[in-house]
TIKE-761779 format. One record per residue (C-alpha): y, x, z; residue in three letters; residue number from 1. Coordinates in Angstrom, 1 decimal, always signed. Layout:
! residues N
<v=Y | u=X | w=Z | res=ala | n=NUM>
...
! end
This chain:
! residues 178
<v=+181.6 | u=+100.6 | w=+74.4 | res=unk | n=1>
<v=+178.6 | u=+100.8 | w=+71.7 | res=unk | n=2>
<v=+176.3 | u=+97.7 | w=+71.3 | res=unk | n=3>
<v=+172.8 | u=+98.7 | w=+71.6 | res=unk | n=4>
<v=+169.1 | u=+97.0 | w=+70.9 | res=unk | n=5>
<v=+166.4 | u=+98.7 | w=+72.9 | res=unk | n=6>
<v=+162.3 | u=+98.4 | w=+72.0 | res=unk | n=7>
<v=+159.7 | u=+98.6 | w=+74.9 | res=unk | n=8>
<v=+156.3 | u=+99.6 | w=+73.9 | res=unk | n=9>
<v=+153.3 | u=+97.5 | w=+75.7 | res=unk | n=10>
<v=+155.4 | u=+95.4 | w=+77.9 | res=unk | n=11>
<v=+153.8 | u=+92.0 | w=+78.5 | res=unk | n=12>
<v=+150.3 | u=+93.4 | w=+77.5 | res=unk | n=13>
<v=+147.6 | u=+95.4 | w=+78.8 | res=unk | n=14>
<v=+148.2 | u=+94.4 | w=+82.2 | res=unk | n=15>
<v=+152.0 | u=+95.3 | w=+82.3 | res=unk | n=16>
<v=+154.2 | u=+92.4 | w=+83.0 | res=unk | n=17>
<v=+157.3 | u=+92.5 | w=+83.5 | res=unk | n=18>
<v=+159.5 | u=+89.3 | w=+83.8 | res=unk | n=19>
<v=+162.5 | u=+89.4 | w=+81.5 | res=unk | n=20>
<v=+165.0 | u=+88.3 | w=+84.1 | res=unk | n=21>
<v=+163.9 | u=+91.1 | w=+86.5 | res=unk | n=22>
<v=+164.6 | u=+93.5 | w=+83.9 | res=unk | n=23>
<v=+168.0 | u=+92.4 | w=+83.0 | res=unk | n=24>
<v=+168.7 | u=+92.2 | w=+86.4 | res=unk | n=25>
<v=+167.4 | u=+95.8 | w=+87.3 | res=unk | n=26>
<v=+169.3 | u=+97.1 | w=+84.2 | res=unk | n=27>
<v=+172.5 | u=+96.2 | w=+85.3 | res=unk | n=28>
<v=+172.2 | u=+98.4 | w=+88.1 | res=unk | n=29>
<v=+172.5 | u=+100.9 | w=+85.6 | res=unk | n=30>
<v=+175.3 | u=+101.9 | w=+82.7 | res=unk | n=31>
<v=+174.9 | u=+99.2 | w=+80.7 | res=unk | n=32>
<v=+176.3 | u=+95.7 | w=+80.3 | res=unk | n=33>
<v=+176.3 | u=+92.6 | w=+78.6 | res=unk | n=34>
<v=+172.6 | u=+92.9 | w=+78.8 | res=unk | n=35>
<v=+170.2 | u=+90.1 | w=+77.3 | res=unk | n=36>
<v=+166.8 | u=+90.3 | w=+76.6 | res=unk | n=37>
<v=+165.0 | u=+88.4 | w=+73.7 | res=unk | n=38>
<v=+161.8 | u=+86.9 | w=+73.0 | res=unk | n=39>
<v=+159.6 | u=+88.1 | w=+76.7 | res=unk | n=40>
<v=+158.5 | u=+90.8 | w=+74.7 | res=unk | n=41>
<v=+160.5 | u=+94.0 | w=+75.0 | res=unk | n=42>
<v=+163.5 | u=+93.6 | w=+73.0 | res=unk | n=43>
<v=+166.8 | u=+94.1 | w=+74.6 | res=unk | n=44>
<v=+170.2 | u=+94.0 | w=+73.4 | res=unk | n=45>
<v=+173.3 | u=+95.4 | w=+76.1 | res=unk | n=46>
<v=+176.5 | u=+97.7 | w=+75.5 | res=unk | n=47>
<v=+177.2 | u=+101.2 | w=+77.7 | res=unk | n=48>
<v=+179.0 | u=+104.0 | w=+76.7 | res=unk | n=49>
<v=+176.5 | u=+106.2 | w=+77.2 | res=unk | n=50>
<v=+175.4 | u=+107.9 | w=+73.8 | res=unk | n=51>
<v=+171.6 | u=+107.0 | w=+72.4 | res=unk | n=52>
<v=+169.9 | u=+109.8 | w=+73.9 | res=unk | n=53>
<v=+171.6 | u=+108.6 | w=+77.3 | res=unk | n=54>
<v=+171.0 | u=+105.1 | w=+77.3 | res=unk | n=55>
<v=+166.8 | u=+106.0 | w=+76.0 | res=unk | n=56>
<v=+166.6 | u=+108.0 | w=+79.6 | res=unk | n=57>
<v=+168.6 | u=+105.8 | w=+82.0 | res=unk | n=58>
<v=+166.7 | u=+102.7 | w=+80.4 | res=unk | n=59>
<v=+162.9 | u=+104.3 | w=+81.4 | res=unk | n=60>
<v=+164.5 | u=+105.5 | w=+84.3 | res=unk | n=61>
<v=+165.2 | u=+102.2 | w=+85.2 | res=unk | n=62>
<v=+161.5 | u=+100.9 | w=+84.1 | res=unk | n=63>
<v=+159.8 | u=+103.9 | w=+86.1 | res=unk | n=64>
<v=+161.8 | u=+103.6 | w=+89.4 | res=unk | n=65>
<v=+162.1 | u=+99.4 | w=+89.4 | res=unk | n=66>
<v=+158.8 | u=+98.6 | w=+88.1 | res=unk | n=67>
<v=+156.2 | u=+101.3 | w=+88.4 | res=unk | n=68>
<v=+156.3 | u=+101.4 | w=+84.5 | res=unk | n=69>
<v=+155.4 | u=+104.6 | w=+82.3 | res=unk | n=70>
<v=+157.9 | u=+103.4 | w=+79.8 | res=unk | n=71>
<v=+158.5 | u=+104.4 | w=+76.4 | res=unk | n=72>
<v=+161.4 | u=+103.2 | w=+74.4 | res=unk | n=73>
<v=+163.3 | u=+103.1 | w=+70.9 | res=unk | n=74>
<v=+167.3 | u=+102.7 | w=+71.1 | res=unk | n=75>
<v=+169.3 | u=+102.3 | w=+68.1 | res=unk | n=76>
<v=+172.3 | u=+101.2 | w=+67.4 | res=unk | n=77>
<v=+173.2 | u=+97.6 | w=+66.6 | res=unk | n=78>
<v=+174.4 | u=+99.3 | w=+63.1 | res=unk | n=79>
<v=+171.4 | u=+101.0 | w=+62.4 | res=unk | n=80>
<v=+169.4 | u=+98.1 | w=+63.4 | res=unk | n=81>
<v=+171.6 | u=+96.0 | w=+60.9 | res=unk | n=82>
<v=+170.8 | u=+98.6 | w=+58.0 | res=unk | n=83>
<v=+167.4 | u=+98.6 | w=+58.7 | res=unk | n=84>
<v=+167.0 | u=+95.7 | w=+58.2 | res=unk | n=85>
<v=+168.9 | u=+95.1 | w=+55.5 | res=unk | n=86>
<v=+166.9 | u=+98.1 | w=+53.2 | res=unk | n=87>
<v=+163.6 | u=+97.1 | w=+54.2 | res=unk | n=88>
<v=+162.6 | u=+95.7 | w=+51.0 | res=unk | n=89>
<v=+159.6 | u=+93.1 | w=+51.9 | res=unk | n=90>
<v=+160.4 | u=+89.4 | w=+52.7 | res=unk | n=91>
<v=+160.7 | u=+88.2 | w=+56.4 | res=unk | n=92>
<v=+159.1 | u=+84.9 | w=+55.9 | res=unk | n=93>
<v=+156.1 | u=+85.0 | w=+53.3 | res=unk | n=94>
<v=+153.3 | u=+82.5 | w=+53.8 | res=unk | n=95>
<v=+150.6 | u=+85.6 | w=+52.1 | res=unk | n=96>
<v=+151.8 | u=+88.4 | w=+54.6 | res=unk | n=97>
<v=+153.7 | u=+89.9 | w=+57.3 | res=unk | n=98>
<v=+156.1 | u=+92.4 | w=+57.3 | res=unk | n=99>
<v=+156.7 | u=+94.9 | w=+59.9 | res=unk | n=100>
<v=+158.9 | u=+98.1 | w=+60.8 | res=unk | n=101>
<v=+157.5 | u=+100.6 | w=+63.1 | res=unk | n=102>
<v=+160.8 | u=+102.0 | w=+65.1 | res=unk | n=103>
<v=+160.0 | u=+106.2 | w=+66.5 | res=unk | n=104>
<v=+162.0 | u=+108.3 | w=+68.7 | res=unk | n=105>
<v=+160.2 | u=+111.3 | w=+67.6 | res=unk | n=106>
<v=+160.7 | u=+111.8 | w=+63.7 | res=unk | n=107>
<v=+157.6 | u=+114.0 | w=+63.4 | res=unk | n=108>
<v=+154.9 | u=+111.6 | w=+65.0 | res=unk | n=109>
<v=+156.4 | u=+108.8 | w=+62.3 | res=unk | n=110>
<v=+156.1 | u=+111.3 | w=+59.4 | res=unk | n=111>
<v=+152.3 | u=+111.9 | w=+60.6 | res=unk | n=112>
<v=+151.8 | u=+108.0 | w=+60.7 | res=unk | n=113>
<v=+153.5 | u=+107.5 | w=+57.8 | res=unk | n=114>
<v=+151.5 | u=+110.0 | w=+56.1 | res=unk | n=115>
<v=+148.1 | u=+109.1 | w=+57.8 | res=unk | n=116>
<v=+148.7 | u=+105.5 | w=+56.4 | res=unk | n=117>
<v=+149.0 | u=+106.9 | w=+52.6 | res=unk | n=118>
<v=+145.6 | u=+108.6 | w=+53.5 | res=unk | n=119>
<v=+144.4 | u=+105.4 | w=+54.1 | res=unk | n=120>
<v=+145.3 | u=+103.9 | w=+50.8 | res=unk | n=121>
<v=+145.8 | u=+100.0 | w=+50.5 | res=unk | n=122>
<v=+148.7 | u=+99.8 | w=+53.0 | res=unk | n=123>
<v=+151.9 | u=+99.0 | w=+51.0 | res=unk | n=124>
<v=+154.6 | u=+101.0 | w=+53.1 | res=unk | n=125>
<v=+158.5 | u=+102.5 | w=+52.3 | res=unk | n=126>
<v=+160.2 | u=+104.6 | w=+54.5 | res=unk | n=127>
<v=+163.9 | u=+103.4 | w=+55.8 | res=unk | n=128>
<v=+164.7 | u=+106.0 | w=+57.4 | res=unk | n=129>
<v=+164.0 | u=+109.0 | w=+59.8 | res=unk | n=130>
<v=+163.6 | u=+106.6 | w=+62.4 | res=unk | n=131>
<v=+161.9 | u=+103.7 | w=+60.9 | res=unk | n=132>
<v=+159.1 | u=+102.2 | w=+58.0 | res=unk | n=133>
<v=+158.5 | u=+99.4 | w=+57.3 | res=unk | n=134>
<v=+155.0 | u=+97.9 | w=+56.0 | res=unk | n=135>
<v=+153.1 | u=+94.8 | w=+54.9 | res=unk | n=136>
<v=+149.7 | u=+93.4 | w=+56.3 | res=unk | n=137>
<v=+147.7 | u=+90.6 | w=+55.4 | res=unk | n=138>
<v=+149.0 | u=+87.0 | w=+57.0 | res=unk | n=139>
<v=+146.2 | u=+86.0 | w=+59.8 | res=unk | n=140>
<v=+144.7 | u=+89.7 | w=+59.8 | res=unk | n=141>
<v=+147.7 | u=+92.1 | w=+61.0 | res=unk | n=142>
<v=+145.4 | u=+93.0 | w=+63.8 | res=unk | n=143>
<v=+142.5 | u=+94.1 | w=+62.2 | res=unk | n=144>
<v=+144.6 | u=+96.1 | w=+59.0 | res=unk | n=145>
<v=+143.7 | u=+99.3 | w=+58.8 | res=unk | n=146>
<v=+147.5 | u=+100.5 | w=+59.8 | res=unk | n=147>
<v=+148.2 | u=+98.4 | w=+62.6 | res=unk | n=148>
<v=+144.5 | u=+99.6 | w=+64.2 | res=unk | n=149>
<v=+145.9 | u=+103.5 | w=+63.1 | res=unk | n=150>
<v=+149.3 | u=+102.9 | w=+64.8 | res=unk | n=151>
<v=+148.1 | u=+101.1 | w=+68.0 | res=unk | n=152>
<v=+146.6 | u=+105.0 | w=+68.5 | res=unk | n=153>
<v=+147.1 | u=+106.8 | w=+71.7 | res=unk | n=154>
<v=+148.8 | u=+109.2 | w=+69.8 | res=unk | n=155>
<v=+151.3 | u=+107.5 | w=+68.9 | res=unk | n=156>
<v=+152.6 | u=+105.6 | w=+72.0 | res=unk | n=157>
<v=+154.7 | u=+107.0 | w=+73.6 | res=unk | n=158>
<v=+157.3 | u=+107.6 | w=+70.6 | res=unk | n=159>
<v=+156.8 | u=+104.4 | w=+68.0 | res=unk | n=160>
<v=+156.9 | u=+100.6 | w=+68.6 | res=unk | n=161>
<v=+156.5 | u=+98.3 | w=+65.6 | res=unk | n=162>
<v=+157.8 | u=+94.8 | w=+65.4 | res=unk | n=163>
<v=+157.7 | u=+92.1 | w=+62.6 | res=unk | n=164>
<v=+160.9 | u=+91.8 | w=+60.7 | res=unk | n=165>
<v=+161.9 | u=+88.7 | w=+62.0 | res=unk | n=166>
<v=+162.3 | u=+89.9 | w=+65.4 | res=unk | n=167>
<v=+163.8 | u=+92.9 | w=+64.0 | res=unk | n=168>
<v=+166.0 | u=+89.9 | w=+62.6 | res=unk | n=169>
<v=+166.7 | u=+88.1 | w=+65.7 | res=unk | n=170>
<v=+167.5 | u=+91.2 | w=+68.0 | res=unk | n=171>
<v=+170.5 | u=+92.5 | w=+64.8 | res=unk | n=172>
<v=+171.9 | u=+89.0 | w=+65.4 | res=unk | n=173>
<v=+172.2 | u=+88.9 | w=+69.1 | res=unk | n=174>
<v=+173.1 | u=+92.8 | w=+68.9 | res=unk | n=175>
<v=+175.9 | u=+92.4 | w=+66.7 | res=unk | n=176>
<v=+177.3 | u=+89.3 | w=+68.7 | res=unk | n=177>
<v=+177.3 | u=+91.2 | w=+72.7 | res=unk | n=178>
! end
């Protein structure tokens, strides 16, 4: 049995709501147990033994067929969430900015973000990983930063999610304990 954390993209925005105990109950229809979801905003942790691959298409099966949802997700691990966080080198709790890691399920479409945000210039960003980078924004103006704006593209939907790194945080902790 493998303990892993799944990312939604745009649940609980733009019109897509989805209550969190609906999900968990809809999701345990399906190969996966121990299920808990965390925060009302797309993160959930569960174990299956299904591999990654599996558990990504059974998972937005599940969101298609139970909810009408055109779901995209990240699955990882709960060890590569654990080493994800633990190279990301900015702090989680800064009063001056944010940090965040944007999670893809498609390598290439985070090596074109990741290379359109050095285009940019002024966005401070490290890549962890094939599946992950992690970057800083401005505290009060993560919105309006020329990254987040970049990576809230169409484009980029339906393969990356990006949360702060203290969610990232919270979902290792309650990965590592199913």
């Amino acid at each position: 049995m493998n303990n892993y954390a799944v990312f939604l993209r745009g649940i609980n925005v733009g019109g897509i709501n989805i209550k969190m105990a609906d999900l968990k109950t809809a999701l345990l229809e399906y190969p996966f147990s121990n299920v808990k979801t965390l925060l009302a905003s797309g993160n959930v942790v569960l174990q299956s033994d299904l591999g990654t691959k599996d558990v990504k298409s059974r998972f937005e099966e599940c969101l298609r067929e139970t909810f009408g949802y055109d779901a995209w997700v990240v699955v990882l691990t709960a060890s590569r969430v654990a080493e994800l966080v633990a190279a990301c080198p900015y702090p989680s709790d800064d009063k001056s900015t944010h940090s965040y890691i944007t999670l893809a399920s498609d390598t290439a479409m985070l090596d074109e973000l990741f290379e359109a945000g050095e285009a940019l210039g002024g966005v401070e960003q490290i890549r962890l990983g094939p599946e992950a980078s992690a970057w800083l924004a401005p505290a009060g103006g993560t919105l309006d930063s020329p990254f987040s704006r970049l990576s809230a593209k169409t484009r980029y939907k339906s393969s990356t999610t990006t949360r702060n790194l203290r969610t990232m945080i919270k979902v290792r902790d309650a990965a590592a304990s199913l």
